[in-house]
Each structure stands twice: as structure tokens, then as C-alpha cells.
VOLUM-939905 format. One record per residue (C-alpha): x, y, z; chain; residue in one letter; residue number from 1. Coordinates in nm, 4 decimals. Example, Ala and Ser with C-alpha at 12.3 -4.5 7.8 and 13.67 -1.06 7.14 Angstrom:
// residues 2
{{1.2300 -0.4500 0.7800} A A 1}
{{1.3670 -0.1060 0.7140} A S 2}
//
This chain:
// residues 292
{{0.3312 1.5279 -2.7265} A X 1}
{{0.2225 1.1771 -2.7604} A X 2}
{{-0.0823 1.1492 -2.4425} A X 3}
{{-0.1791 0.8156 -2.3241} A X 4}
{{-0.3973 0.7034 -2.0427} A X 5}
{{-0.2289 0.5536 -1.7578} A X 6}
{{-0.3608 0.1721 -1.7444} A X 7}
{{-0.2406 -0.1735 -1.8628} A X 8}
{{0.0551 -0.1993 -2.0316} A X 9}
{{0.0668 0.1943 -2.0457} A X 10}
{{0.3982 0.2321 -1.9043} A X 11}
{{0.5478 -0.0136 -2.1070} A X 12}
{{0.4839 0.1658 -2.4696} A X 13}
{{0.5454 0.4780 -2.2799} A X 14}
{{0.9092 0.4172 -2.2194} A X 15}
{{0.9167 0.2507 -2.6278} A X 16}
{{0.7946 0.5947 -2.7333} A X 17}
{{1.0483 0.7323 -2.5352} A X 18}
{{1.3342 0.5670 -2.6768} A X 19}
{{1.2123 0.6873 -2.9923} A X 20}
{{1.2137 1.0568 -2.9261} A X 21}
{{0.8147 1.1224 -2.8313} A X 22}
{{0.7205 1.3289 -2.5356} A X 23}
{{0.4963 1.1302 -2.3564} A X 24}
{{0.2577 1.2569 -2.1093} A X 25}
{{0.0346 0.9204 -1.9069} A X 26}
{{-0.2803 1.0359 -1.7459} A X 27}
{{-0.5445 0.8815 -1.4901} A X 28}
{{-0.8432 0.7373 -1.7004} A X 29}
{{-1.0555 0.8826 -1.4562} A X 30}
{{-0.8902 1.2414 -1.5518} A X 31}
{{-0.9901 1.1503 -1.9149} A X 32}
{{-1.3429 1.0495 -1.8705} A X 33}
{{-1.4720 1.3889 -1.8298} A X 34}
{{-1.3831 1.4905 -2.1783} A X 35}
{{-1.5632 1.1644 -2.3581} A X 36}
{{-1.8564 1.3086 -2.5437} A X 37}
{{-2.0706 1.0356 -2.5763} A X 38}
{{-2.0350 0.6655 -2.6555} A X 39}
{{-1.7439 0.4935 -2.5944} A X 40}
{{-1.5030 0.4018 -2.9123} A X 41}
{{-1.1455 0.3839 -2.9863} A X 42}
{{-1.1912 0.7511 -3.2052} A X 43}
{{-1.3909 0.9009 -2.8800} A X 44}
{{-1.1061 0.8152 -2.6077} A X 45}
{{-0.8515 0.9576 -2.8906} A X 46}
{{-1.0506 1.2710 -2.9143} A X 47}
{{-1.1026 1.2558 -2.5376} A X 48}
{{-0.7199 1.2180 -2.4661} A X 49}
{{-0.6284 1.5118 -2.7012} A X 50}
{{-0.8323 1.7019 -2.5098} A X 51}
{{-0.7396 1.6205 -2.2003} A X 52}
{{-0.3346 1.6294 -2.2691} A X 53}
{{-0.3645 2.0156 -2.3499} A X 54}
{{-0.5384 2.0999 -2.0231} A X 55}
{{-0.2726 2.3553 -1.8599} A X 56}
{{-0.3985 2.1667 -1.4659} A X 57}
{{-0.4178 1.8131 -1.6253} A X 58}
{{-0.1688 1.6133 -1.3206} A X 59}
{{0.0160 1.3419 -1.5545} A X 60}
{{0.1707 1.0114 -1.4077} A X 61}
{{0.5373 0.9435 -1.4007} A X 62}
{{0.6634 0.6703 -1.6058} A X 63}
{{0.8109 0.3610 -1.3982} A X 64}
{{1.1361 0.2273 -1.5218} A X 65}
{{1.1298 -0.1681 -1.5948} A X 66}
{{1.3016 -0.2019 -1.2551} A X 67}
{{1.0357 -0.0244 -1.0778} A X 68}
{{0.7874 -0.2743 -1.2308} A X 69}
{{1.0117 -0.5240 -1.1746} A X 70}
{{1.0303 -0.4890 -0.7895} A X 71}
{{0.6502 -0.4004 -0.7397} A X 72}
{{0.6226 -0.7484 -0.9392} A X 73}
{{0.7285 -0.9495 -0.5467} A X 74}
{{0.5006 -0.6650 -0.3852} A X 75}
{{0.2264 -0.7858 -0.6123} A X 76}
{{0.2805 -1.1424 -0.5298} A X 77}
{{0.3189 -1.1377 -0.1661} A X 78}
{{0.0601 -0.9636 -0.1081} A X 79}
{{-0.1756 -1.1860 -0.3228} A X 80}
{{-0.0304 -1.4704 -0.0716} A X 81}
{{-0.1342 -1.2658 0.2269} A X 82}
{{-0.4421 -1.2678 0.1253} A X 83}
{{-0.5062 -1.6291 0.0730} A X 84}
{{-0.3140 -1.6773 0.3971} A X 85}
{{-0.5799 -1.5011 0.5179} A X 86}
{{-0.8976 -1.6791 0.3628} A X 87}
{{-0.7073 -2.0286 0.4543} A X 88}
{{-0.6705 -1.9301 0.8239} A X 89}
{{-1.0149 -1.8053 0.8310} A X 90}
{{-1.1673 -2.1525 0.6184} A X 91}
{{-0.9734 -2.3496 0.9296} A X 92}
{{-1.1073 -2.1568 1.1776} A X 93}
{{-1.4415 -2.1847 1.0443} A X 94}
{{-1.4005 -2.5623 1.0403} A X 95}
{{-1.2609 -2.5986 1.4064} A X 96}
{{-1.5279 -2.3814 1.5216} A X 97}
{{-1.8258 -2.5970 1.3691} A X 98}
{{-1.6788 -2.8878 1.6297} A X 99}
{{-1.6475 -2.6494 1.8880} A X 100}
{{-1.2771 -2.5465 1.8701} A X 101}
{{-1.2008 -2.1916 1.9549} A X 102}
{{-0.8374 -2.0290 1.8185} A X 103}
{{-0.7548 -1.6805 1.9939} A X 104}
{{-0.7234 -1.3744 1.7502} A X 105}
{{-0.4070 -1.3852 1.5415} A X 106}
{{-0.2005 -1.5530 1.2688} A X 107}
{{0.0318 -1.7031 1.4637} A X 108}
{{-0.2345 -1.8994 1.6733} A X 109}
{{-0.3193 -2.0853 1.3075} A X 110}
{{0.0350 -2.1256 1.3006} A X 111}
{{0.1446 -2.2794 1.5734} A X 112}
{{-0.1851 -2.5430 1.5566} A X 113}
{{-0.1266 -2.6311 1.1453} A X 114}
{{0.2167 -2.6890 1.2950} A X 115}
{{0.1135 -2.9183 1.5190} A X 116}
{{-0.1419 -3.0728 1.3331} A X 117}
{{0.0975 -3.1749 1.0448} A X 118}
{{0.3082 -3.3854 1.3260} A X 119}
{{0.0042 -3.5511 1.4214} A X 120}
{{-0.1578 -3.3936 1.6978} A X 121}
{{-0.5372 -3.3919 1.5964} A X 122}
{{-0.8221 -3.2686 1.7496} A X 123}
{{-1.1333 -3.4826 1.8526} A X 124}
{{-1.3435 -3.4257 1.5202} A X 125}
{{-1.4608 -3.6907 1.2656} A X 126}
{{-1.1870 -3.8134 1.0325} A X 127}
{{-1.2342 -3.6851 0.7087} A X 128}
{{-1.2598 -3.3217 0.8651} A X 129}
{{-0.9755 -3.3870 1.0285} A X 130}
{{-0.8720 -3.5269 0.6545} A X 131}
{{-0.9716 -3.1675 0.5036} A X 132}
{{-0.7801 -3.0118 0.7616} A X 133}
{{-0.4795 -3.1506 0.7453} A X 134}
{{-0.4950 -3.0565 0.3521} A X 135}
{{-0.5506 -2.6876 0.4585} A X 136}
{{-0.2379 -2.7112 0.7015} A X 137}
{{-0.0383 -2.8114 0.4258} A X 138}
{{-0.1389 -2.5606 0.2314} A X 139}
{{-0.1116 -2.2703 0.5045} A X 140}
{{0.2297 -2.4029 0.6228} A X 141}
{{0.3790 -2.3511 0.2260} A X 142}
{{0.2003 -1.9894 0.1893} A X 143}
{{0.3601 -1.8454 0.5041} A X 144}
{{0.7067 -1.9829 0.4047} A X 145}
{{0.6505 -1.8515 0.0217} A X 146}
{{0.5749 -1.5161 0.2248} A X 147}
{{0.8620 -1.5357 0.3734} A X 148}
{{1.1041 -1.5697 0.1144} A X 149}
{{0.8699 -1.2751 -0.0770} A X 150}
{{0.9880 -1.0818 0.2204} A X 151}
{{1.3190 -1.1685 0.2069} A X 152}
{{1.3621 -1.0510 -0.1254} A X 153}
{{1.1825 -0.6917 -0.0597} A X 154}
{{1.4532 -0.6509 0.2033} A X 155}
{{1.7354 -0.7727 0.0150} A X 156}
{{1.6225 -0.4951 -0.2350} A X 157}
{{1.5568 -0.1929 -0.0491} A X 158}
{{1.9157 -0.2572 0.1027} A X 159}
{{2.0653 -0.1361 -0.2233} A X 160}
{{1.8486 0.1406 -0.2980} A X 161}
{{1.9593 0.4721 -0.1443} A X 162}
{{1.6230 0.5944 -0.1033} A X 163}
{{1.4548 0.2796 0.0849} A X 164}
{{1.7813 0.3103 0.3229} A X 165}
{{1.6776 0.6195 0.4424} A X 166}
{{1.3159 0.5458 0.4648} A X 167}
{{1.3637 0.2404 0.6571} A X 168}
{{1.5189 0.4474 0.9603} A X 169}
{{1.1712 0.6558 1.0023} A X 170}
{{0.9781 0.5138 1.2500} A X 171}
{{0.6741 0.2697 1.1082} A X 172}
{{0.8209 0.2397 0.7958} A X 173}
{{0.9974 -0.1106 0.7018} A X 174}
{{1.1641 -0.2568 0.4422} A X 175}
{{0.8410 -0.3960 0.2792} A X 176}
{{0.6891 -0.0157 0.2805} A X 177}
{{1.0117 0.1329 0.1739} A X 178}
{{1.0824 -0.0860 -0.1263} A X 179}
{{0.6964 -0.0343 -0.2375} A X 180}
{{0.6947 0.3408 -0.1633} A X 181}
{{1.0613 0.3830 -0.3624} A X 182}
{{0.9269 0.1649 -0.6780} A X 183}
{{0.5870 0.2922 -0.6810} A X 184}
{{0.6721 0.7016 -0.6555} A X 185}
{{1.0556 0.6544 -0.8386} A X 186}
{{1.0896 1.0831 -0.8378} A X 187}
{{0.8947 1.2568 -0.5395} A X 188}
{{1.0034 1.5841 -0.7282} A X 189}
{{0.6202 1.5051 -0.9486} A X 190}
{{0.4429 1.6316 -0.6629} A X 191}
{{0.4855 1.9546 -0.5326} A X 192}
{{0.4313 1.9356 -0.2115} A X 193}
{{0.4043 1.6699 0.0676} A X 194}
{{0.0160 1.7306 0.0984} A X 195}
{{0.0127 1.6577 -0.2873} A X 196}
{{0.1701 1.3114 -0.2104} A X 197}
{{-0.1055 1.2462 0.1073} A X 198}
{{-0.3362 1.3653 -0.0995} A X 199}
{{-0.1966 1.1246 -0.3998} A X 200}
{{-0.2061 0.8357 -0.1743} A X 201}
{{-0.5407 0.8802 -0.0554} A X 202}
{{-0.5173 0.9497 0.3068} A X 203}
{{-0.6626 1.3659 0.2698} A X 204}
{{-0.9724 1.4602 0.3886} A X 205}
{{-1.2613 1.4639 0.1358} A X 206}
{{-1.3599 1.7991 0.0506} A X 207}
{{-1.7717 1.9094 0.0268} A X 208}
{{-1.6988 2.2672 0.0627} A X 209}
{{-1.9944 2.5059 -0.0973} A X 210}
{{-2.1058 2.8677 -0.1140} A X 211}
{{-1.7941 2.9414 0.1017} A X 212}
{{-1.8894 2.6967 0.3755} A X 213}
{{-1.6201 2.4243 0.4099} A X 214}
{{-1.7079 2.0902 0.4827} A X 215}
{{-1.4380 1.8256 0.5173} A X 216}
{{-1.5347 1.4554 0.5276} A X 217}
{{-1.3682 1.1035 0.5463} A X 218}
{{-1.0122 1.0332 0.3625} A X 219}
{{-1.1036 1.0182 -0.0060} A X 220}
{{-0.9227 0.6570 -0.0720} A X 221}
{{-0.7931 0.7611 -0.3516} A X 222}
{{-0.4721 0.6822 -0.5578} A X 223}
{{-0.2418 0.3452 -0.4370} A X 224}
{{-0.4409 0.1340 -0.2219} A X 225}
{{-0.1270 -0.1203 -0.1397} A X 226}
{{0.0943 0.2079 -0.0088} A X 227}
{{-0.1877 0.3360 0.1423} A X 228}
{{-0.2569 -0.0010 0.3824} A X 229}
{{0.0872 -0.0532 0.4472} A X 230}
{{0.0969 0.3098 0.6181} A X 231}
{{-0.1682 0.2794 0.8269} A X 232}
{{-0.0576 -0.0729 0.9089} A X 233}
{{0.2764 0.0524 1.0079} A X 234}
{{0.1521 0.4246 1.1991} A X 235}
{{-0.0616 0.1026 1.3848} A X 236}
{{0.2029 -0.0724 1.5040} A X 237}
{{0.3700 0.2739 1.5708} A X 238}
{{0.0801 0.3527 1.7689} A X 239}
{{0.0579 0.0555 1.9671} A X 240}
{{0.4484 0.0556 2.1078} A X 241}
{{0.3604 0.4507 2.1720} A X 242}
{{0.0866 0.3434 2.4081} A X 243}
{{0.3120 0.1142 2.5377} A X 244}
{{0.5475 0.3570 2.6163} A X 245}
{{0.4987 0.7053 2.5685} A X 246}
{{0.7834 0.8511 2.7118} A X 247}
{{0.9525 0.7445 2.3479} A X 248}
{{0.7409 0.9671 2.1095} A X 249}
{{0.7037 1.2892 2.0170} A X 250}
{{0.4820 1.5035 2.1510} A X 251}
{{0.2405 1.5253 1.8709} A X 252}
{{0.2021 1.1533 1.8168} A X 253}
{{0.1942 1.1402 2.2005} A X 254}
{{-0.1283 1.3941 2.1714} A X 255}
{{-0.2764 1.2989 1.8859} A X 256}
{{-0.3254 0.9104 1.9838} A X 257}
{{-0.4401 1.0649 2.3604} A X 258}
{{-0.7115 1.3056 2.2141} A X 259}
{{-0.8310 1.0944 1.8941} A X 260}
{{-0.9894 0.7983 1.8498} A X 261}
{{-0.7690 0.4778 1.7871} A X 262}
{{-0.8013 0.4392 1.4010} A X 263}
{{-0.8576 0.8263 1.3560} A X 264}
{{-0.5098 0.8513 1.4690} A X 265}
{{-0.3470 0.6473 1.2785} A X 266}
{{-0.4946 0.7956 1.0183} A X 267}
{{-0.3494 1.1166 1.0557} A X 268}
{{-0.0140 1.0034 1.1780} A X 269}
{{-0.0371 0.8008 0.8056} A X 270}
{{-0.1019 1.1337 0.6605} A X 271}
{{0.1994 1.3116 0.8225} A X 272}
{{0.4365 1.0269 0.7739} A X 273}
{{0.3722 1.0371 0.4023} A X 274}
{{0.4701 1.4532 0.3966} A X 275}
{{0.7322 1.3136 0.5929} A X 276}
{{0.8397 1.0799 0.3361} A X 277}
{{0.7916 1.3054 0.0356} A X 278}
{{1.0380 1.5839 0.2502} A X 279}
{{1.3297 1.3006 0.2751} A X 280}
{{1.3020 1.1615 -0.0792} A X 281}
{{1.3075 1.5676 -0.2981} A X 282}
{{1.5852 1.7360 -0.0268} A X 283}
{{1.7483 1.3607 0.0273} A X 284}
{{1.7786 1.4191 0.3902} A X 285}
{{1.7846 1.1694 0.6729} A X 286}
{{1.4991 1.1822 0.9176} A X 287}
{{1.4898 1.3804 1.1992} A X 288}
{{1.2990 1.2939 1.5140} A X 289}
{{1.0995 1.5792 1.6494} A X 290}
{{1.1058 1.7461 1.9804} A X 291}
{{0.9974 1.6028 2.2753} A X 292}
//
């Protein structure tokens, strides 16, 4: 058994090793930290990751194929443009709002005006902010078509994977979560159970339980981030139409988004769609709406 902590180019020489008969078993660094002595050299993280490999409860990471990478690769990139989209359409309001322009909430509102001001239609401020502005436009107006060709291609992808196909038809879950859930997990059969996947993702409660009192706290945050947000982005929107119209949902989302607050709900309805998720992708079974 060849052991190897899960970072970098990890998977990479993983699947090399592979090809060349090895048994190789990728593990969290964070797993492997407890078992450095002292110091921190190549021979103690060997020493520390032969320990660590021949723990009987040491959880290992699945390997992702080089199409897996491949795909998270657009995921990676789009949402690196989303985020400068982001900072741009903050820096412009910023700058309207120093001249006493207000935009309402919303990317679309930045949208519509960088639109606009590209064609000309400038608002009374001195001309080399207007100048700076316009550059910012420009710039704005080529990230959100570069996101949407980024999106484009996630959806062109999930469509011929089996998996994201089936996702896709669960409520909150779209192509862009699909793809990145399907290339991120590959096999849901590594985790045991659904809660081991919620738990995996992050979105668990964190336990503080002593001397046989348990104390559960805040989601731990743990594991993929970039699954994680998409999620709760998605149980948001899912949220939202449910409000709109709850004669459409279930009865548990119905209570749950009654009783809880706002972003406590969506927090748990996260939780449940990912037990949700990890039930369709090990039995490979479409989803089933619950009972009104």
C-alpha cells in the first residue's frame, strides 16, 4: 500500500501508481497532521503518512479520473469569473455612488446600465470617471459573456453523464451543481451513508458533546466549499419559489421554511438534499417527490 496525502498534484501520481500495480490509499493532510512528531521534514510526513495509512478508521479520498479533473477544470474557471464579476460590479457601484448614483440590489441592474453606458448613455459625472467607467463596462460586459459560455459548457456536459441527468430533475439542483457534484464525488459508494456525504460536504452540525452531555453547534464547513455554496444557493432559490407558492412543496420543506429562520432553513434543506443526492447516485434511482 503506497499512502499519499491528498493535495496538489496528488491525484495525478495516484492514478501513475496505479497503472503500475500499487495500491494507493490518498488521505486529508489534516488526517495526517496528528501523527507528525515534531518538526516538519520530508522523513517526518513519510513517517507520519505510514502511520496514518495503517489506522483501521483512517477515511481515504477517492481518486478522480483525468475527466473528473478535467470537467471541475470550467467549474474552477467560472467560478473565478464570478467572482471578479462580482468585485467589478461592486468597484462601479462604488464609483456611481461617490457622485450620488444609486443602483438597486442585483447583477442584472449593473447589467443593464454597463449596457447602456457602452452605447453612450452617460451619467452626469466628470469625464475621466466617466472615462474609468466606461473601461469597467467593458470589462464587466466580456466577464458575464465568458460566464456564459463557462455555463454553457457545464450543461453541455452533464447532458451526457447519466448521473448529472438524474440529478438535474431534483428540485434546486441544476446543471452547474450536477456536473460539479458528479466530477467532484465520481463513486458515492465511498461514503456509507448519506449523513457521511452531508457530513463530507460540510453542512452537519458541529459536535461539542462531553461527559455525556451533547452539545451541537453551527455546520462545521468542512470538506468542498464550491459544492457546498452551490447547495445552499440552489435550496435558496428553492426556498424562495416555495414561499411563493407553497401549495407546490412538500410538507417538510413547507414546515421547515415556516418554523425556521430564513438561512437556517436552507441550511437544513442543503443538508437533506445532499442524503438525497447520495441515495440517487449508490441505488441509481430517479427522484421521488415526497408526500404532500
Amino acid at each position: 500500500i503506497i499512502g499519499m496525502e491528498a493535495c496538489g498534484s496528488s491525484h495525478h501520481w495516484g492514478r501513475q501508481l496505479r497503472k503500475l500495480g500499487h495500491d494507493v490509499k490518498l488521505m486529508p493532510a489534516g488526517y495526517v497532521k496528528p501523527y507528525v512528531k515534531r518538526g516538519k521534514n520530508d522523513a517526518v510526513d513519510a513517517e507520519a503518512i505510514c502511520e496514518a495509512v495503517r489506522r483501521p478508521t483512517m477515511r481515504f479520498v477517492e481518486i478522480k479520473t483525468e475527466d473528473q479533473q478535467a470537467i471541475l477544470s470550467i467549474h474552477r474557471t467560472r467560478d473565478l469569473a464570478v467572482r471578479q464579476r462580482t468585485q467589478l460590479a461592486n468597484m462601479i457601484r462604488s464609483l456611481l455612488r461617490e457622485f450620488g448614483h444609486i443602483f438597486p440590489i442585483g447583477i442584472e441592474a449593473v447589467t443593464a446600465f454597463a449596457k447602456r453606458h457602452l452605447d453612450g448613455d452617460h451619467p452626469d459625472m466628470p469625464e475621466i470617471a466617466n472615462g474609468m467607467l466606461g473601461i469597467q463596462c467593458y470589462q464587466f460586459i466580456g466577464l458575464n459573456e465568458r460566464i456564459e459560455g463557462y455555463s454553457k459548457m457545464i450543461e453541455q456536459h452533464a447532458l451526457l453523464k447519466t448521473n448529472a441527468r438524474r440529478l438535474v430533475r431534483m428540485p434546486g439542483i441544476g446543471p452547474i451543481t450536477a456536473s460539479a457534484i458528479v466530477a467532484t464525488i465520481g463513486d458515492a459508494k465511498q461514503f456509507r451513508t448519506g449523513r457521511d456525504l452531508a457530513a463530507w460536504l460540510g453542512l452537519t452540525p458541529l459536535n461539542k458533546s462531553s461527559g455525556g452531555k451533547e452539545r451541537l453547534g453551527k455546520i462545521t464547513k468542512q470538506g468542498d466549499r464550491y459544492i457546498r455554496k452551490l447547495l445552499v444557493v440552489g435550496m435558496t432559490s428553492r426556498a424562495v419559489m416555495a414561499k411563493r407558492s407553497p401549495e407546490k412543496v412538500d410538507l417538510w420543506t413547507a414546515k421547515i421554511i415556516a418554523d425556521k429562520p430564513f438561512r437556517l432553513a436552507t441550511t437544513a434543506m442543503a443538508n437533506k438534499a445532499a442524503r438525497a443526492i447520495w441515495a440517487m447516485l449508490t441505488k441509481k434511482q430517479e427522484y421521488r417527490q415526497p408526500a404532500f
